[in-house]
C-alpha positions as CSV (number, residue, x, y, z in Angstrom):
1,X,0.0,0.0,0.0
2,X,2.7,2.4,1.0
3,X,5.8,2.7,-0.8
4,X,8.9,4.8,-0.3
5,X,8.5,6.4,-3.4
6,X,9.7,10.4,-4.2
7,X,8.2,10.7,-7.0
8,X,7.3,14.1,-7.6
9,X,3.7,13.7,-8.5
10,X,3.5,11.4,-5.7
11,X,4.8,13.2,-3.1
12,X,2.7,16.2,-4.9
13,X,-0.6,14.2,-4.0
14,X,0.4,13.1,-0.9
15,X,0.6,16.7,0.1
16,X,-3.1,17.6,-1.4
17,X,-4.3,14.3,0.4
18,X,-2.6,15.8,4.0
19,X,-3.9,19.1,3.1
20,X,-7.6,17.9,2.6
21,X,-7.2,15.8,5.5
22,X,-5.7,18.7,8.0
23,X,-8.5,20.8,6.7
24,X,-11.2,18.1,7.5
25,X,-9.8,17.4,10.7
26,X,-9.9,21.2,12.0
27,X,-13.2,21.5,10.8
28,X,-14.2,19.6,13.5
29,X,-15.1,22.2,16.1
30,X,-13.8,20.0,19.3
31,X,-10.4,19.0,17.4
32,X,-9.7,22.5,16.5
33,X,-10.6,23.9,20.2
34,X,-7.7,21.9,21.5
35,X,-4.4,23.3,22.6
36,X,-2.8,20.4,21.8
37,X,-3.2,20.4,18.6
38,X,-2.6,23.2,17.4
39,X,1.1,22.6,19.5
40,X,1.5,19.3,17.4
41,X,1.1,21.6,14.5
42,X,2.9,24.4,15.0
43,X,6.8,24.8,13.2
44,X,7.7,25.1,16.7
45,X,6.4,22.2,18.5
46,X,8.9,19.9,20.0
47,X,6.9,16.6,18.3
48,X,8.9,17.9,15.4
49,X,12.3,17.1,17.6
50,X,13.9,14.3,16.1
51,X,15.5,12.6,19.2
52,X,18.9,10.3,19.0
53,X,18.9,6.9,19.9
């Protein structure tokens, strides 16, 4: 199902796809309400960290 593929017009509707599911998700009044979420999102947020093993 998922393959590690860089194709440019896969990656291109990947990112539509993540897009259209972001925007669905935040539509959601009690998603979007939530702190937490919007950390996860932000450029900032530490979930972005890539830690070292």
């Amino acid at each position: 199902i998922f393959s590690s593929s860089t194709e440019d017009a896969f990656v291109h509707q990947r990112c539509i796809q993540l897009d259209k599911y972001l925007q669905d998700l935040l539509s959601i009044a009690n998603v979007a309400e939530q702190h937490e979420v919007w950390d996860f999102l932000s450029a900032s947020s530490k979930a972005w960290i890539l830690w070292e093993l």
